[in-house]
N, C-alpha and C positions, 0 to 999 in steps of 0.2 A: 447433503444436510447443511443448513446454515447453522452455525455457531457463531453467538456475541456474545460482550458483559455489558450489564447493565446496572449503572449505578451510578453514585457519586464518585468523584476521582478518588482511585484508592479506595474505593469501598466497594468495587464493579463485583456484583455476582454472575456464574456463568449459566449462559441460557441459550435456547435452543428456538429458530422462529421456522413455525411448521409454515406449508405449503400457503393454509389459509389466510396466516397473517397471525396466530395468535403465539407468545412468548409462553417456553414453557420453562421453569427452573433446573435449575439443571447441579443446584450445589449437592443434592444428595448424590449424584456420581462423583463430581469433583469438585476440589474447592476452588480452580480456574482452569483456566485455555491458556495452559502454558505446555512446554517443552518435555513435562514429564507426561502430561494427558495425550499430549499428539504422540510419544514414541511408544506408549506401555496400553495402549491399545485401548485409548480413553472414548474415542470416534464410537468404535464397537459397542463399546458399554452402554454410550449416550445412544447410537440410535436403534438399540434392542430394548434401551429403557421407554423409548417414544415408543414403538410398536408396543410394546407391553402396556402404556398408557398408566404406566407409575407416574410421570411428571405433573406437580402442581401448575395448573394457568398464575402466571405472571398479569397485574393489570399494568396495559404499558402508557397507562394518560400519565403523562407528567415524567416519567420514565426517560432519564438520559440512559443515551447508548454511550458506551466506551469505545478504544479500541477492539477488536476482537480478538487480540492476544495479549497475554501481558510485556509488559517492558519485554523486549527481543534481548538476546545476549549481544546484536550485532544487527545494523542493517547496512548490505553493500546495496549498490548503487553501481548502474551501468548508463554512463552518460553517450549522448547522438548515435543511442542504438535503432534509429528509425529516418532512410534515407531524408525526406522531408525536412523533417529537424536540423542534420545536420548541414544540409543546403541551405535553409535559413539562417542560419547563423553562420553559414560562409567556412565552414568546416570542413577539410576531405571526410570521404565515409573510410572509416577507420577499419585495419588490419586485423583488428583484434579487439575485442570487448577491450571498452575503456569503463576503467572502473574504479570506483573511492567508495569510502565508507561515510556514513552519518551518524551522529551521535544519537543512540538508540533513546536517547531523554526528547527527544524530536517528539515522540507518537501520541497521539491524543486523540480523541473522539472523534468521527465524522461532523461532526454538528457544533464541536468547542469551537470556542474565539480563537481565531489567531494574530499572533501578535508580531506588527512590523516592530523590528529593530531600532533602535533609538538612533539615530546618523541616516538611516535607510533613505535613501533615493531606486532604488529600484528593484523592491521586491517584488518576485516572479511568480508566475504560476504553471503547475505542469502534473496534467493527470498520468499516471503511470499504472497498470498492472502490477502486483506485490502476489509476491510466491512464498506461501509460509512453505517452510521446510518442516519434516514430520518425523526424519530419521537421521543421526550422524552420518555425513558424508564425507570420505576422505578418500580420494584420486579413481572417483565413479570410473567405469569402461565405458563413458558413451551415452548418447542421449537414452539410449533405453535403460541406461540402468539409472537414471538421473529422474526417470518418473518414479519411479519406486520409493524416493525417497520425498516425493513432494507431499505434504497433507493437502494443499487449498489453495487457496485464492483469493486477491482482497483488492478495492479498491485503495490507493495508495496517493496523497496529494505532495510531489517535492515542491514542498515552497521552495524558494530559493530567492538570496539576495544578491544579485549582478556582480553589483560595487565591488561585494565584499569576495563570491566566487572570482573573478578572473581582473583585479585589478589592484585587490592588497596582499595577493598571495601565490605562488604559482602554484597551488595545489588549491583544492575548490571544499577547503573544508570549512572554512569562516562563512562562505556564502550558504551552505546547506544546513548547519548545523544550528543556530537561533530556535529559540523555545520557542514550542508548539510547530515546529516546520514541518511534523508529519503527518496530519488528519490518516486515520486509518480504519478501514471497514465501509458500510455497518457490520458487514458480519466476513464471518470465514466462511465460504463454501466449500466442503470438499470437494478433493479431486475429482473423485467418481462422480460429481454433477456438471462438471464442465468437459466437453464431449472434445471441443477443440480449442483449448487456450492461443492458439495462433488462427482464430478466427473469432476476433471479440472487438465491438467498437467502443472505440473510446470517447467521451465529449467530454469539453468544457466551457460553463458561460461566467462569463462575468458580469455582475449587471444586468442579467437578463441578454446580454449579448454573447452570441455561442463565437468564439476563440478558439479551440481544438474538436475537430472532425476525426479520426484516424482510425485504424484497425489494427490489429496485431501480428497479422498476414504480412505488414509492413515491416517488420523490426527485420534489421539486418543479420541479428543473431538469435534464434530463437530462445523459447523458455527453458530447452532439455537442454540445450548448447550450453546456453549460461550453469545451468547449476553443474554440468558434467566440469567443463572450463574451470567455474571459482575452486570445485573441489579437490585444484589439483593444485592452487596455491594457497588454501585456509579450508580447516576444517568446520563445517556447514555442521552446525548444531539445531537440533530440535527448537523451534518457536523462533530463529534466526527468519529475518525477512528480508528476500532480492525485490530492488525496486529497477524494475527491466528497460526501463527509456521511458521519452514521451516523444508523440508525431509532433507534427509541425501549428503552431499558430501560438505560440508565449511570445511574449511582450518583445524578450531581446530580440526574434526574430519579426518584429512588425512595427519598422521605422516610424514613428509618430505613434504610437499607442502608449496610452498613458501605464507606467506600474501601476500596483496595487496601494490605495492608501487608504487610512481610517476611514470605515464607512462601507469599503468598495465589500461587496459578497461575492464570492467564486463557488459554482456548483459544477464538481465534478463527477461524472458517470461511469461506468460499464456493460455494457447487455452482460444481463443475468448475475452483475453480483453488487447491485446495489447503486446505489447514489449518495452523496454527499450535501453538506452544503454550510460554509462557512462566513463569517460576515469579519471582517478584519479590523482591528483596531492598535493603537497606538501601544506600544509596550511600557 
């Protein structure tokens, strides 16, 4: 099932986009796609109310999409989890999930503005797979029991500013964290539609020009790894979203390629959960 909100910022109601393309309402099950709907058995309710064909049609002309979750309690972030990447950027491939957090006020629509930083010289771009979380996780046994707790799937954009990650700070929080740095969705797909999250391609164009090619067969540490791993230093709360790496082809790693500035549009993808598309501007 895919799950989004749609609406004005802060006014997103939740909704449901069937197979054929049409949005169906979804606030008489809940009032959002948050952290209590994903753990208390909200999925259920939404898709025995679509089979039942209680749900009102949504008309989506004119219709902003949001995020597909509300505000996360927390988004961590696993950086050069995909051998490619961290070769271009001249990085060894790492021992251990390398990991920080971003400031969960980052998350905004697929489709909103985003907005370069006011100093910025080199705002980045980097499509990533994002794994909502669906049930409290604290010190999982292992990749099998770390599915159990996943609700979905989303496309996920880390903006990022160079400058400000790895040259005003030895921790990469200034660089990630700048408002609107996280485009998110269109939608949530649940788990049970995605057959093999470690076979999913990634793209990215800019400009009409494609920049990241990748697959998820590439991450050096997979999806179940990651959530088993973080659960064992911070507990993993319902609507909480992993942003798993990105392959190779962002600006740091492609000597002469211009960053991102007012004007430029970044559209990123994933087979089967959607696409993106944002147009960047001055903050």
């Amino acid at each position: 099932m895919k799950l989004l909100r749609v609406g004005a910022p802060g006014e997103e109601r939740p909704a449901v986009r069937t197979d054929d393309g049409r949005l169906l309402d979804l606030s008489g099950v809940t009032p959002d796609i948050d952290g209590v709907f994903l753990s208390c058995g909200g999925v259920d309710r939404a898709r025995a109310a679509v089979a039942a064909g209680e749900l009102p049609e949504l008309d989506a002309d004119g219709l902003r999409i949001g995020p597909p979750v509300t505000r996360p309690g927390k988004i961590v972030c696993v950086g050069l989890n995909y051998r490619d990447h961290a070769a271009e950027t001249g990085a060894p491939i790492p021992a251990r999930p390398v990991v920080f957090m971003k400031d969960p006020g980052t998350v905004v629509g697929p489709y909103d503005e985003v907005l370069i930083p006011r100093g910025s010289v080199k705002t980045d771009w980097e499509v990533e797979l994002a794994v909502v979380i669906g049930q409290r996780a604290r010190y999982l046994d292992g990749p099998d029991a770390a599915h159990e707790v996943i609700a979905g799937y989303a496309v996920s954009h880390d903006v990022s500013e160079r400058e400000f990650q790895l040259e005003y700070s030895p921790q990469w929080d200034l660089g990630k964290s700048c408002e609107t740095f996280n485009p998110l969705g269109p939608w949530l797909v649940t788990a049970d539609e995605v057959a093999d999250p470690q076979n999913l391609g990634l793209r990215l164009s800019v400009n009409g020009v494609k920049r990241q090619d990748g697959n998820t067969r590439d991450m050096i540490f997979p999806v179940a790894h990651l959530v088993a791993y973080l659960s064992r230093y911070m507990v993993l709360e319902p609507g909480d979203v992993i942003n798993t790496g990105t392959p190779a082809g962002v600006a740091l790693g492609l000597p002469g390629t211009p960053y991102l500035r007012p004007g430029d549009t970044v559209e990123p993808e994933i087979d089967g959960l959607g696409g993106q598309r944002q147009t960047f501007a001055p903050a």
